[in-house]
N, C-alpha and C positions, 0 to 999 in steps of 0.2 A: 921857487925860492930855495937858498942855496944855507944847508941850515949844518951844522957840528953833526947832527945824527944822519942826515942826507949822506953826509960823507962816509959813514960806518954802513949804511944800509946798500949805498948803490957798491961800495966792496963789497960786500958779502955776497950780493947778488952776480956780482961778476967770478966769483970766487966759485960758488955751490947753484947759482942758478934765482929764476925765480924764485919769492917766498908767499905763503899763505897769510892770509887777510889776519889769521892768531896773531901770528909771529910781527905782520907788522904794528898791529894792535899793544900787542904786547912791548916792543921795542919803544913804539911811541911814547907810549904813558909809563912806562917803569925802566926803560934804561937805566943803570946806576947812575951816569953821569949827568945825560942828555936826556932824561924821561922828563916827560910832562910836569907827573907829578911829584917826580922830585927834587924840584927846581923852582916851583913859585908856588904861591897861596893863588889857586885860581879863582876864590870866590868873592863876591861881591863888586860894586862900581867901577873900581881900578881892576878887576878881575876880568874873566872871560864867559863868566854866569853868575846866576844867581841861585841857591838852592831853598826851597821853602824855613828853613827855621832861620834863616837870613831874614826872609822877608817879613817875618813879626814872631814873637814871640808865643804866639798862642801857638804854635804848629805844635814845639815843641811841652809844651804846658798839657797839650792834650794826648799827645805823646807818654807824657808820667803818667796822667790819670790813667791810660791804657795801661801801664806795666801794673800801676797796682792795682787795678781791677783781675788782672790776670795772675798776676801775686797769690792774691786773695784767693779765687776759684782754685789754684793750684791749692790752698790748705796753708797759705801762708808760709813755706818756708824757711826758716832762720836763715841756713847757708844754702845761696842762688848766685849764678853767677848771673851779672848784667851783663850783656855784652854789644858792642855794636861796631855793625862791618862800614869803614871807610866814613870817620867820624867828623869830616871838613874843618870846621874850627875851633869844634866841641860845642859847638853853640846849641845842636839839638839836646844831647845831656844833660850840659847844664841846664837850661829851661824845663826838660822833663825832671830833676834831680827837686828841683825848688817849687813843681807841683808836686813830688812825691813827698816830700819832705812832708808838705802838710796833709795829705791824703793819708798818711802813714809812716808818724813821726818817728817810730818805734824800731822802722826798719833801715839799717842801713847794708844795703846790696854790696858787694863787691865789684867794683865798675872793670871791667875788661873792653882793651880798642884794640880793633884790628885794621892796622894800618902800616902803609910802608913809607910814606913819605917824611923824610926827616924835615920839612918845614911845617907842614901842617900837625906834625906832632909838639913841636915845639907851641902852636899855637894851645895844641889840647892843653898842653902842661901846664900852662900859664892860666887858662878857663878854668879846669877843673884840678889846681892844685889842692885844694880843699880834701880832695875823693882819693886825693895820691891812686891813680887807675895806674893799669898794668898794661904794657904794650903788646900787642903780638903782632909777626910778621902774616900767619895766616892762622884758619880757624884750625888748623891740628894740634895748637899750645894751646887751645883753650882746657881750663881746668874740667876735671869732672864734676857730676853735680846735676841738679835741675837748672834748669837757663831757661832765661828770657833774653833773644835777639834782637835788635831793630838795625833793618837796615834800610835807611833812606837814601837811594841814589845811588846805588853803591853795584849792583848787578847791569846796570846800560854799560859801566866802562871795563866789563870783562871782556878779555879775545873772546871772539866766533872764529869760525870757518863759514865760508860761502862756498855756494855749489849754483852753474849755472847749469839748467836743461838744454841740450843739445842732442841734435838728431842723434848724437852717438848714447848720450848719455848724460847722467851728471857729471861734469868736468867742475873742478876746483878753479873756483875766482885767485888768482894770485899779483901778485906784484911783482913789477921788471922794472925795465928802463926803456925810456924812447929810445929812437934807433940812433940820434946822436948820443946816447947815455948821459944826456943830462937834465933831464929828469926822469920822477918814480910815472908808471902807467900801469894800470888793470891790463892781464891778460888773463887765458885760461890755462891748466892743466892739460897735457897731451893727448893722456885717456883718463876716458869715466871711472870714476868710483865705481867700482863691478859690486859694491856692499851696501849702497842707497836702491832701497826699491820704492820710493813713494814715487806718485803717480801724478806729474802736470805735465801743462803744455808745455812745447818749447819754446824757451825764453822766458821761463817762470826761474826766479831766483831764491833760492832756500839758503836761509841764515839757522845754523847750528852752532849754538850757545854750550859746548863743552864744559867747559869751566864753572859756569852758573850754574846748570845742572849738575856737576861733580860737590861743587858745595850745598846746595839745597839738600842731595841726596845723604850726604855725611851727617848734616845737620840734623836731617829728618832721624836720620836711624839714631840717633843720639835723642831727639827728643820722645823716641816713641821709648826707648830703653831708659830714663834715668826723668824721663818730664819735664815740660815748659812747651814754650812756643816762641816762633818766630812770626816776627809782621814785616816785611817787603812793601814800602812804596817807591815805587819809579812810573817813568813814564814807559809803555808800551802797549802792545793790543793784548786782547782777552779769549780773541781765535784763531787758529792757524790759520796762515796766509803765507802769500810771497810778497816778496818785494824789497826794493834795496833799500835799508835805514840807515848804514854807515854813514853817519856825518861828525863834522865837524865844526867845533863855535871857538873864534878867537873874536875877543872884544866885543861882547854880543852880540854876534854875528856869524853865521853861517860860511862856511870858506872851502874848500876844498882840500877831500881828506889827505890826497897826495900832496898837498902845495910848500907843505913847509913842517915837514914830518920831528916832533919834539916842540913845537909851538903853540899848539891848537889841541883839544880837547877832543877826544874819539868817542863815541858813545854808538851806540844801537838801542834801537827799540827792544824791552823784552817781551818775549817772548810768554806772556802768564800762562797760560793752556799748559806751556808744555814744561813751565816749574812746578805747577799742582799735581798733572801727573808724575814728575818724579820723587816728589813728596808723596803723593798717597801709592804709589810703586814701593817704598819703603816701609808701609803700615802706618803716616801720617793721617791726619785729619784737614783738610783745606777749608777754610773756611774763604768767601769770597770769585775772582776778585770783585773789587767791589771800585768803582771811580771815588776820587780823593773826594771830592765835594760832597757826596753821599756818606763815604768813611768821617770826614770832621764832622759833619752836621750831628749823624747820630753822636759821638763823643759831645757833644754840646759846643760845639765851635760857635755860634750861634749868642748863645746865653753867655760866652764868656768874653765876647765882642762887647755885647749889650754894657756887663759888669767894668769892662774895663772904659769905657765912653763915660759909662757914668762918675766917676773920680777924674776925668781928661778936660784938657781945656778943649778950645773949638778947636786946634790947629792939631792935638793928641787926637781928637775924636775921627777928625779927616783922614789921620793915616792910617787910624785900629778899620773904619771902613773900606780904605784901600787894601789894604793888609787882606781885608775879608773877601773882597772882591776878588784879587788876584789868585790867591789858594781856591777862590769854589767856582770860579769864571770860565766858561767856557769856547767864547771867543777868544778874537786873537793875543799871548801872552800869560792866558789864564791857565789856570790849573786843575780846576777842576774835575774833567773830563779827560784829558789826556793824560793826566797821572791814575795810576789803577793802585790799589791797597788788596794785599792779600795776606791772609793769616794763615799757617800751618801748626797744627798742634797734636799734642799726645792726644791720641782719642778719647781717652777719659776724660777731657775737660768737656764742662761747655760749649755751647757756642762760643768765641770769640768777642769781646765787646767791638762794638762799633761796626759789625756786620751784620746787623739787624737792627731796624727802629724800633725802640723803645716801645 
């Protein structure tokens, strides 16, 4: 499919050569003009997914009661920065803003979003005009200070690099052109990365998450120096593996990463193993991970289903059950299991709530 950023990407490539699975990642989802995300509201019905504080309000409800329990074990506070990486419609904030509110009416946080899309910020401004938050392009403006993170969903749509095993070696996954140049195709790198020594078969495919790790590690050294914690949920695995997760969802639906580059929705599995250790590589504390369905339940996902049915008609109570099903379900659609929750924090604190049952 023949798309505005297809035309930008298959010149470049004629111009300089192939390019790496980053760069198209990157090009895809943040072009100035033609990026993914800078061009529509991808979420919800008319969307191309769904993200959990979408699908009811308790995700993010228990989401606040997290911050101020963590609040709290930090010593309370006054000046914290809140902050959160790639905030969708602000729908999680707001919902966590309006448990905290009452968990801890006394405190009001200074809301910080790190975000670059000029639509879906327009959506924050209008959610949480109230909190007047503060915009940043990435987490290097973020202010000094103790901080509390959350980022939900926000590390699957950072570039990788891919490296495929090959009797020569790791060779780099890249992007071309078919040999009529019109369309994008997977090829490889000429020679091996001579600086990769892990050890698989060949035809084993290793995804390195650059960027995710360069922020968790920032983050980390910041929390171990000045205090707070971050909590990460996405969906990915919880041990190192191979295999290829680059995909792509336009209109709920699975499609093909090359097929229509600025359209569609890029994401990867992350990577958790290998975020905890560059968190605790920093002198952090990891708590986790821990799968979503276990992370909500300890937080009381559970009792706060129960509370909300009870004031619901029959047709409210159907959907607080759906709602509950979907986030802790493990079959197909569900959430449960396939989203992982993990905590990094100053070692001084506690454990983390909601990574351990009560």
């Amino acid at each position: 499919m023949t798309t505005p950023l297809f035309a930008e990407i298959r010149d470049e490539i004629v111009e300089t050569g192939p390019i790496g699975i980053a760069r198209y990642m990157a090009l895809c989802l943040g072009h100035p003009v033609h990026g993914y995300y800078r061009s529509r509201d991808p979420l919800g019905a008319r969307g191309d997914f769904v993200t959990a504080p979408e699908i009811s309000q308790m995700f993010g409800e228990l989401i606040g009661i997290w911050i101020a329990l963590t609040w709290a074990a930090m010593g309370g506070p006054s000046h914290l920065v809140l902050a959160e990486l790639g905030p969708g419609r602000g729908t999680l904030m707001a919902d966590a803003l309006r448990a905290l509110n009452r968990a801890a009416p006394d405190w009001k946080p200074a809301i910080h979003l790190v975000e670059t899309s000029p639509v879906l910020r327009a959506a924050q401004a209008s959610r949480l005009a109230v909190v007047s938050p503060t915009w940043h392009d990435g987490i290097e403006t973020l202010p000094d200070g103790p901080m509390i993170v959350i980022a939900n969903e926000f590390f699957d749509a950072l570039p990788v690099r891919q490296f495929l095993r090959t009797q020569r070696g790791w060779c780099e996954r890249l992007v071309g052109l078919s040999p009529d140049g019109g369309r994008l195709a997977f090829g490889l790198a000429a020679e091996p990365d001579r600086e990769i020594a892990v050890q698989a078969p060949v035809g084993a495919l290793m995804t390195v998450p650059g960027p995710a790790l360069d922020i968790v590690r920032s983050l980390s050294r910041r929390i171990v120096t000045q205090g707070g914690a971050l909590l990460a949920i996405d969906y990915g695995h919880v041990r190192p593996g191979f295999g290829d997760t680059l995909q792509a969802v336009s209109a709920h639906r699975f499609t093909d990463p090359l097929l229509a580059p600025g359209e569609a929705d890029l994401t990867t599995h992350v990577d958790f193993a290998a975020l905890g250790r560059a968190a605790i590589g920093e002198g952090a504390r990891v708590d986790g991970p821990l799968d979503q369905r276990g992370f909500l339940l300890n937080l009381g996902l559970r009792e706060r289903a129960d509370r909300l049915k009870g004031v619901a008609s029959q047709a409210q109570a159907e959907a607080v059950d759906a709602a509950f099903h979907r986030l802790t379900a493990s079959e197909k659609r569900g959430m449960g299991s396939l989203f992982q929750a993990i905590g990094i924090a100053d070692p001084r604190l506690a454990a983390l709530s909601g990574f351990a049952s009560a």
